[in-house]
C-alpha positions as CSV (number, residue, x, y, z in Angstrom):
1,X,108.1,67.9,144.1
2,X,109.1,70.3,141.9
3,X,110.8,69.3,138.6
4,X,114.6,70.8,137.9
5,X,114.8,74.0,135.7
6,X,115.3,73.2,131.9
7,X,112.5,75.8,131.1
8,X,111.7,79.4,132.1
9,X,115.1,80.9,131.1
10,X,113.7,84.4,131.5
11,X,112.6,84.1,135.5
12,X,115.1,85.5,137.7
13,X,117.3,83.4,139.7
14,X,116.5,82.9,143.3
15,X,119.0,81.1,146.3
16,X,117.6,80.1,148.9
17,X,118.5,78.5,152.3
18,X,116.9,74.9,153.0
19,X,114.7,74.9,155.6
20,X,112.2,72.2,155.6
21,X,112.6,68.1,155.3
22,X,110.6,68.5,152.1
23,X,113.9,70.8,150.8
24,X,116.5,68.5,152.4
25,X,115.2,65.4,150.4
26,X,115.1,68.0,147.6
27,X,118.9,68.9,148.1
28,X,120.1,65.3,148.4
29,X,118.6,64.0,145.2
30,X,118.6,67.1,142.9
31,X,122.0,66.2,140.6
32,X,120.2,62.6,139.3
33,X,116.8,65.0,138.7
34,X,119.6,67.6,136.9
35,X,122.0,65.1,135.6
36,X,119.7,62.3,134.2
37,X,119.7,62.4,130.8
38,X,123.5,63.7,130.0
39,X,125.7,61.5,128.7
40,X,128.0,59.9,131.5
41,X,126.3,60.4,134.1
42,X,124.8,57.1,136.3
43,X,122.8,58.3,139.3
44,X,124.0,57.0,143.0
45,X,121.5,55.5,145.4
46,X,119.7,58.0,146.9
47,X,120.0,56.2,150.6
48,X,123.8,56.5,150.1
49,X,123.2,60.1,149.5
50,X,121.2,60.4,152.3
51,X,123.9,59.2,154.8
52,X,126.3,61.4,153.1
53,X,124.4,64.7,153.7
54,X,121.5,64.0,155.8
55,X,122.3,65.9,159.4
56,X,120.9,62.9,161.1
57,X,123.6,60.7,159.6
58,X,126.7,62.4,158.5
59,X,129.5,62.6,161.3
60,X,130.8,65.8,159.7
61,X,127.7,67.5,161.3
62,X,129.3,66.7,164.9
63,X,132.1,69.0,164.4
64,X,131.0,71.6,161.7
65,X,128.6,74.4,160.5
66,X,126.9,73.8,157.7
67,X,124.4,75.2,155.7
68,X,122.4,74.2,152.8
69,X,121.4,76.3,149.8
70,X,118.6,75.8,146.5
71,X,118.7,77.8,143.4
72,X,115.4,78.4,141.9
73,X,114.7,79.6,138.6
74,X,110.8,80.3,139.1
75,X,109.4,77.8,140.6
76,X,111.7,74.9,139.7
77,X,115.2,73.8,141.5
78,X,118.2,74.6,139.3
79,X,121.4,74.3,141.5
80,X,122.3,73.8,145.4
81,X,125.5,74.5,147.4
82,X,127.0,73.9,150.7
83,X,128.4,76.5,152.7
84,X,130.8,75.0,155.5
85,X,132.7,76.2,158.4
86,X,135.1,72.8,159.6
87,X,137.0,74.1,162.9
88,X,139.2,71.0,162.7
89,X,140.3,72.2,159.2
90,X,140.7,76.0,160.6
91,X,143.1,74.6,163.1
92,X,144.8,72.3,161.2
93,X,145.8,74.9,158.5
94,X,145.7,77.9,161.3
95,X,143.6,79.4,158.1
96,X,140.1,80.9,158.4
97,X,139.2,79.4,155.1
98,X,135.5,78.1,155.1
99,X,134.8,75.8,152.0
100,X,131.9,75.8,149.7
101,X,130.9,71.8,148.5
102,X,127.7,69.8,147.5
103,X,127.8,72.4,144.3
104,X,125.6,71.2,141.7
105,X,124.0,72.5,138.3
106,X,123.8,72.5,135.0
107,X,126.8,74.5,133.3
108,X,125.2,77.7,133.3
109,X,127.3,80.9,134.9
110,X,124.2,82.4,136.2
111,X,123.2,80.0,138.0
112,X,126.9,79.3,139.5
113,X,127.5,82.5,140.4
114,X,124.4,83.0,142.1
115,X,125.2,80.0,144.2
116,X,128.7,80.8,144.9
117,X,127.2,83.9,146.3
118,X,125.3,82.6,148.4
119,X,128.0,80.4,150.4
120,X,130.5,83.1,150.0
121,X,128.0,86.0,151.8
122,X,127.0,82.9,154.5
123,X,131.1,82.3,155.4
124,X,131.7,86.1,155.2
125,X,128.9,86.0,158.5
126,X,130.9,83.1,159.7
127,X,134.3,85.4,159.6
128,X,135.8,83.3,157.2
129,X,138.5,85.4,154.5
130,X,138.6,82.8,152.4
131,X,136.5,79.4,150.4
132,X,138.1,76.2,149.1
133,X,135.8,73.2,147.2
134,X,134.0,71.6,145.8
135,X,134.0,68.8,148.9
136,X,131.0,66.7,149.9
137,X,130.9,67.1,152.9
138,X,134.8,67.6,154.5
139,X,138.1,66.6,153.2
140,X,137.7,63.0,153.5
141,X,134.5,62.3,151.9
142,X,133.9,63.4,147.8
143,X,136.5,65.8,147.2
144,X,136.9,68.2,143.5
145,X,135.4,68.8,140.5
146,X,135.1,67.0,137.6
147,X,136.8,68.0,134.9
148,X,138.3,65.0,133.4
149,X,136.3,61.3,132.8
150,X,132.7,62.4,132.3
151,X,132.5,59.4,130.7
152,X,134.4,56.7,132.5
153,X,132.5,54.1,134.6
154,X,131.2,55.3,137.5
155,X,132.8,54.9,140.7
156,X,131.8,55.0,144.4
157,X,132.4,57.7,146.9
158,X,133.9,59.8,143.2
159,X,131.5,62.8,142.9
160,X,130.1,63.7,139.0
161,X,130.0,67.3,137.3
162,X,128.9,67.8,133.8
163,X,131.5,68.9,131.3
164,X,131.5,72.7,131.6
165,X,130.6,73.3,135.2
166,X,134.4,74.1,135.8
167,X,134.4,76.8,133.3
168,X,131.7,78.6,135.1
169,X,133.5,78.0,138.8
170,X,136.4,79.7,136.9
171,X,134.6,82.8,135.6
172,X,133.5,83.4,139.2
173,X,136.7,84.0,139.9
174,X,138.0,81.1,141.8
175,X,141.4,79.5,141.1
176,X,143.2,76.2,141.1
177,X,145.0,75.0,143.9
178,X,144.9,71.5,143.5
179,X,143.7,68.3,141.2
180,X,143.0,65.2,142.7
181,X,143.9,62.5,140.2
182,X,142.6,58.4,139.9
183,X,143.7,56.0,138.0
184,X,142.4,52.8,136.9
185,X,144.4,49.5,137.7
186,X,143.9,46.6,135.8
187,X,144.5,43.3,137.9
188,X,145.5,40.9,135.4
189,X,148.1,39.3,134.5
190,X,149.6,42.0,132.6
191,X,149.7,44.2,135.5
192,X,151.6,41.6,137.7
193,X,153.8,41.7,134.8
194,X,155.0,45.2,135.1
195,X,154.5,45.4,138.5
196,X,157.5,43.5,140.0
197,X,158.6,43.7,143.3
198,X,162.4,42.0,143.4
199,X,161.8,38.1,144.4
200,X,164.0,38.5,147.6
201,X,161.9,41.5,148.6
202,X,159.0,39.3,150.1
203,X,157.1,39.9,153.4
204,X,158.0,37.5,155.7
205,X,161.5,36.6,154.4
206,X,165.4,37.1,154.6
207,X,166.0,41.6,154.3
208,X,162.0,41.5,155.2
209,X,161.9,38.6,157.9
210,X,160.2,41.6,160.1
211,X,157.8,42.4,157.8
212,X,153.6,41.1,157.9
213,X,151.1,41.3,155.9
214,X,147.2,40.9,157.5
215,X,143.9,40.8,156.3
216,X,140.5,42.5,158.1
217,X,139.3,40.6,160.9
218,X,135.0,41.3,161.3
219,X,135.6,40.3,164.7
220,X,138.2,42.7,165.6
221,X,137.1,45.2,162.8
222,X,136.2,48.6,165.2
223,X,140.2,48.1,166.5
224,X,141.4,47.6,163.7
225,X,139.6,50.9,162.3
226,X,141.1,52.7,164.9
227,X,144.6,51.6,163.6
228,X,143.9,52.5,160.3
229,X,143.0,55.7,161.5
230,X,145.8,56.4,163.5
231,X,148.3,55.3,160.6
232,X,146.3,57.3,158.3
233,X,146.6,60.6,160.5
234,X,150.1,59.7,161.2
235,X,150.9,59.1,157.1
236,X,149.7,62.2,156.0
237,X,149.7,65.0,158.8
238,X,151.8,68.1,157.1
239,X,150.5,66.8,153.4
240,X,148.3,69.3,151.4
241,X,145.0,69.8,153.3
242,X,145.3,67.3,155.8
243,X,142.7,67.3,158.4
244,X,142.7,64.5,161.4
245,X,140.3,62.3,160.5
246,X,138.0,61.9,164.5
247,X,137.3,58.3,165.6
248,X,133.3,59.0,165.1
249,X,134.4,59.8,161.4
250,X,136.2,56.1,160.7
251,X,133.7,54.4,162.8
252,X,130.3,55.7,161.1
253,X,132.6,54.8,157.9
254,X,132.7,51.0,159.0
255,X,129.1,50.9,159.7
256,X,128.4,52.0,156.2
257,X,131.1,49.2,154.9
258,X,130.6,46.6,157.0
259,X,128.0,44.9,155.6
260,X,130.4,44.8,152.0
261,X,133.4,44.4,153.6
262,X,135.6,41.4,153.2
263,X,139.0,40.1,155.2
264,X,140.7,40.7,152.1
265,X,139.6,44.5,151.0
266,X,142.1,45.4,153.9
267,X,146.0,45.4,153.7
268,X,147.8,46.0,156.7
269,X,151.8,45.9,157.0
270,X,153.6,45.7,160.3
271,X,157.0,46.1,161.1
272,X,158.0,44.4,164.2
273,X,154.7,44.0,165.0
274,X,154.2,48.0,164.4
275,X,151.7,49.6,161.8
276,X,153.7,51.2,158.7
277,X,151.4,50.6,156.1
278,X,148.0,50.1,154.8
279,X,145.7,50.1,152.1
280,X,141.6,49.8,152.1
281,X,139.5,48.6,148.9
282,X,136.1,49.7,148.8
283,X,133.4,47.7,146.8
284,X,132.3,49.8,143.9
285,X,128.2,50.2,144.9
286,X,127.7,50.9,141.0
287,X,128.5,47.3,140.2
288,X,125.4,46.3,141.7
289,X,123.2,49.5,141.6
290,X,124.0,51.0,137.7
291,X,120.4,50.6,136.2
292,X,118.3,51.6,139.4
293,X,118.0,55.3,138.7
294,X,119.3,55.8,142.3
295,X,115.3,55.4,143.7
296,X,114.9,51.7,143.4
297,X,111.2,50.4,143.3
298,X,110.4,47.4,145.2
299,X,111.8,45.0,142.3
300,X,114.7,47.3,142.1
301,X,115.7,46.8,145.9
302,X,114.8,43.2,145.1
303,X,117.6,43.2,142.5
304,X,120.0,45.1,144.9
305,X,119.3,42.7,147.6
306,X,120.0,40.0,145.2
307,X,123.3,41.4,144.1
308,X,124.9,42.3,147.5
309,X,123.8,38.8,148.5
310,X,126.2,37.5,145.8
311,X,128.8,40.0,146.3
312,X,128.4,41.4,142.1
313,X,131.0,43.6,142.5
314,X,133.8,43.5,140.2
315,X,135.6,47.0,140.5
316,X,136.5,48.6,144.1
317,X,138.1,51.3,144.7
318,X,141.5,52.3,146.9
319,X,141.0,54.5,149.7
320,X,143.2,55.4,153.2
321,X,146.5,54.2,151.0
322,X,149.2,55.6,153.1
323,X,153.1,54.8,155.0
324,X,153.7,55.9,158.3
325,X,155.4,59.1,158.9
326,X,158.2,57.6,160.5
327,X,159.0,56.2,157.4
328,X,159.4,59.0,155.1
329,X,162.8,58.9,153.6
330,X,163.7,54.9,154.3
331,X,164.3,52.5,151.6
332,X,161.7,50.5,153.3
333,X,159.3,53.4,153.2
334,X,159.9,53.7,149.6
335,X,158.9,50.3,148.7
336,X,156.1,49.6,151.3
337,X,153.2,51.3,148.9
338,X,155.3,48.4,146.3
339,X,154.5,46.2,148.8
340,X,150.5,47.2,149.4
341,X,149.5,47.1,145.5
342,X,151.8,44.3,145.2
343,X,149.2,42.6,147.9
344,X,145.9,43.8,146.3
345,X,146.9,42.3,143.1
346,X,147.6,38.9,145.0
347,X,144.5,39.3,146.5
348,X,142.5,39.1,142.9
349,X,142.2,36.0,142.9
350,X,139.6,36.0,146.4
351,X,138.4,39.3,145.1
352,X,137.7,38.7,141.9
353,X,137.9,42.6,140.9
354,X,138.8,43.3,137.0
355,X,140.1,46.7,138.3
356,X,140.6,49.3,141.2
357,X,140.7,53.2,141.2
358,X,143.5,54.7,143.0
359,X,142.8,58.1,144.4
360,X,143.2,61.0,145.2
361,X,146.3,61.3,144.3
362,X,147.7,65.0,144.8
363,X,149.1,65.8,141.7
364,X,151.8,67.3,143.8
365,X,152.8,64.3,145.0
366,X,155.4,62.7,142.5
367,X,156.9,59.6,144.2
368,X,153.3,58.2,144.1
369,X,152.5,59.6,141.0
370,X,155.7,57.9,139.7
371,X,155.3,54.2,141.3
372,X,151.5,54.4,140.1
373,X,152.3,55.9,136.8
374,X,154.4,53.1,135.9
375,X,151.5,50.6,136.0
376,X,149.2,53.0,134.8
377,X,150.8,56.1,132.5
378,X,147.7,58.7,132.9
379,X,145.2,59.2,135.0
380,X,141.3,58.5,134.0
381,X,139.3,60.7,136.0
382,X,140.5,64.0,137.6
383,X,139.0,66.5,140.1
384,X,139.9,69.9,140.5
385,X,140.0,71.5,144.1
386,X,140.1,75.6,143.8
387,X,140.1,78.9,145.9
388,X,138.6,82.1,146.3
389,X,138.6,85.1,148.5
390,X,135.6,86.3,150.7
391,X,136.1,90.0,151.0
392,X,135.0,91.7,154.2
393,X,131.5,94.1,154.3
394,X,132.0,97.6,153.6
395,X,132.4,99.4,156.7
């Protein structure tokens, strides 16, 4: 396999589409052969990489037209690119705006721009007028770029760009639409401190007698996914690029999980015996994969074995964090995402997490921002989502 580019500046630049298995595994594991030595960066596992954009394994293939592009400089890779058509999405915005994701290289223009072509000529085929990204592979898997906490601790299902990369997105011409913030939430003591929900505000009792609080069940977990999914549709259909998320979607999702997943990494609330509420922690796979270079040798997968055995995590992070629509506007429904971090940080004591990110937050999205950012004043990673036009062929 062919090294990345850091040489042969002067060869033209060449984008290709993938075509063959050999260029597929090249595709999935080119930004830890780009990426290695820059400071920051902490390269994912491969396998979990593999279910994210193999066809064989992502759901996101079931529904959408992708395709797959390399950048060569000579004979070395430099750069690849995803150029997507996601009907759900077309439908949901009644927009035909394809999206470009998967976009990585080192922070050179030429390189960037050549890529971007690429997608941009593919969706033009596809009759798409328009391109929104970076995603990985649809709006509820790695969304955004980088742009902001190069060097905070990794974090899983939180994509990595090298400082710069932006800039060249930005002199191609696209613009922002959107950044996707995450915080970092201690659970300590000190957080409990600020975070105080009024004592005769409690689940259970007195003004919330009708109010419960539940935990995952393994037994029961594929119904229970399907109720998450639901309230998660149901919380944030109308909210900036909101697509449904499909039942194959959640359920491929709890396969991945389940073997990490604990009773207590879910928080459901029910009204009446009625979803309004949840909240999902995922374990951070970083914890227990950080120094295996993402291709683990056979002591490496020893170690990892080892470590998931023991359950080494000690930071997760938030995902699916949502009220029911019905909601909206109610004192209840201002106090039930109160309610869900007030759990989690119960919960540390099972858990055993030092901290959880929280994200993406839309930075349009001020009631959140300003319940979060009272725990937590500014955010420590943030990924920019932008926008540009595909102009039609010359007749």
């Amino acid at each position: 396999m062919k090294s990345p580019a850091r040489a042969q500046p002067d060869a033209p630049i060449v984008v290709r589409p993938v075509e063959s298995r050999g260029e597929l595994s090249l595709f999935i594991k080119l930004p830890r052969l780009l990426y290695r030595d820059l400071p920051g960066y902490v390269a994912p596992l491969d396998m979990e990489q593999n279910h994210l954009l193999n066809p064989k394994h992502s759901p996101t293939f079931r529904h959408a037209s992708i395709r797959y592009f390399l950048a060569w400089r000579g004979d070395k890779p430099c750069g690849r690119i995803a150029a997507i058509v996601d009907p759900l999405s077309i439908e949901a915005w009644k927009s035909t705006s394809g999206a470009f994701g998967a976009l990585d290289a080192l922070p050179e223009e030429a390189v960037v721009r050549a890529l971007l072509d690429a997608a941009r000529d593919w969706l033009r085929l596809q009759g798409m007028a328009a391109m929104r990204g970076p995603l990985t592979l649809s709006y509820h898997g790695e969304s955004g770029m980088m742009i902001a906490g190069q060097s905070e601790p990794p974090m899983v299902a939180t994509p990595w760009h090298p400082i710069g990369l932006s800039d060249c997105v930005e002199a191609c011409g696209f613009s922002k639409i959107q950044d996707l913030l995450t915080y970092r939430l201690k659970l300590d003591d000190t957080t409990d401190a600020i975070h105080i929900v009024p004592g005769s505000l409690k689940p259970g009792e007195d003004r919330l007698g009708d109010i419960q609080v539940s935990h995952l069940s393994k037994k029961a977990i594929t119904a229970q996914g399907e109720i998450l999914r639901s309230l998660y549709n149901d919380a944030w259909e109308g909210t900036f690029n909101f697509v449904p998320l499909q039942d194959y979607e959640m359920n491929a999702m709890i396969e991945q999980l389940k073997p990490v997943l604990r009773p207590e990494h879910y928080v459901q609330i029910d009204q009446a015996g009625q979803p309004v509420a949840m909240a999902m922690v995922v374990p951070n796979v970083f914890d227990i994969a950080y120094d295996l270079d993402g291709s683990p040798s056979p002591l490496g997968w020893a170690k990892l074995g080892l470590r998931l055995l023991r359950q080494d995590f000690h930071t997760g992070r938030v995902i699916l964090l949502g009220v029911a629509h019905r909601m909206r506007g109610s004192m209840l429904g201002a106090l039930l995402p109160s309610l869900a971090i007030a759990e989690l940080l119960r919960r540390r004591t099972t858990l055993h997490y030092d901290a959880v990110e929280l994200g993406w937050i839309l930075e349009s999205n001020l009631p959140m921002r300003n319940l979060i950012e009272r725990l937590v004043p500014s955010p420590n990673k943030i990924h920019r989502l932008y926008e540009g036009s595909i102009e039609p062929n010359a007749a």
